[in-house]
C-alpha positions in Angstrom: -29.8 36.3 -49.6 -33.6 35.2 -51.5 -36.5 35.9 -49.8 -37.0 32.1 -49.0 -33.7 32.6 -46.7 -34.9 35.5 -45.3 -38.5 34.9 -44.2 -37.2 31.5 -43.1 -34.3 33.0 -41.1 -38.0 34.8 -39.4 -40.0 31.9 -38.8 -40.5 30.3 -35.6 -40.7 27.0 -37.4 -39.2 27.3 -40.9 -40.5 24.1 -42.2 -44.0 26.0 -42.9 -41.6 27.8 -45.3 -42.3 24.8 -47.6 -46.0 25.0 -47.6 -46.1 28.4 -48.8 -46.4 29.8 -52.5 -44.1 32.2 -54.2 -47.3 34.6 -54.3 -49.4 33.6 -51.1 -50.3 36.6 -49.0 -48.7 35.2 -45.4 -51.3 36.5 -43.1 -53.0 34.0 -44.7 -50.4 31.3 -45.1 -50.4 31.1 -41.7 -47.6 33.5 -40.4 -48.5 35.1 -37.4 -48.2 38.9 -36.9 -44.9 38.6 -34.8 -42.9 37.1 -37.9 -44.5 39.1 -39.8 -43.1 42.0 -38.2 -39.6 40.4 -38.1 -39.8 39.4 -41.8 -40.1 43.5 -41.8 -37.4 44.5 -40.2 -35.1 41.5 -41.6 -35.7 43.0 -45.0 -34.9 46.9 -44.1 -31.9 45.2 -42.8 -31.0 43.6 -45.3 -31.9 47.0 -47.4 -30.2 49.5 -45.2 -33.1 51.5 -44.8 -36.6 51.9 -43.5 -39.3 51.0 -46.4 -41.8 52.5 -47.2 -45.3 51.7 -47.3 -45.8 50.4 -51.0 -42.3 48.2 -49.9 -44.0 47.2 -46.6 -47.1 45.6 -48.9 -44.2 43.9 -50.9 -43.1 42.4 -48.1 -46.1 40.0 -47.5 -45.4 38.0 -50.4 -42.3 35.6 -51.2 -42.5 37.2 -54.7 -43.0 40.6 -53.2 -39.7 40.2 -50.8 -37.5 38.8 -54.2 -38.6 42.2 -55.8 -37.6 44.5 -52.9 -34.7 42.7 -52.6 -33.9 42.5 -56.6 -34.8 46.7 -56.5 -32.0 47.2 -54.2 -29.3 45.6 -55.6 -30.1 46.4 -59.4 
């Protein structure tokens, strides 16, 4: 899974998923704080473990969620 499956698999409405840069910050993008929270847990899942904080910052970007996800499997 990429991180454009993932945080799409999250979002209420996934089109908005096409408006959104590799490196936009979502908070900002336009994500509210409930997917944000599921795009979260979504990637410990998919990481089969809680992350930690620097992993949690990751995880507000596209780019940042490819890297976690990259990490773990490399």
């Amino acid at each position: 899974m990429n991180a454009r499956e993932l945080v799409a698999s999250c979002l209420d409405n996934p089109l908005m998923l096409d408006r959104i840069g590799d490196a936009e910050e979502f908070h900002t993008a336009g994500i509210n704080s409930g997917e944000v929270i599921r795009i979260a847990l979504r990637c410990e899942e998919e990481v089969g473990r809680p992350l930690d904080d620097d992993e949690l910052a990751l995880a507000g970007t596209l780019q940042g969620i490819d890297r976690l996800l990259a990490k773990e499997v490399g």
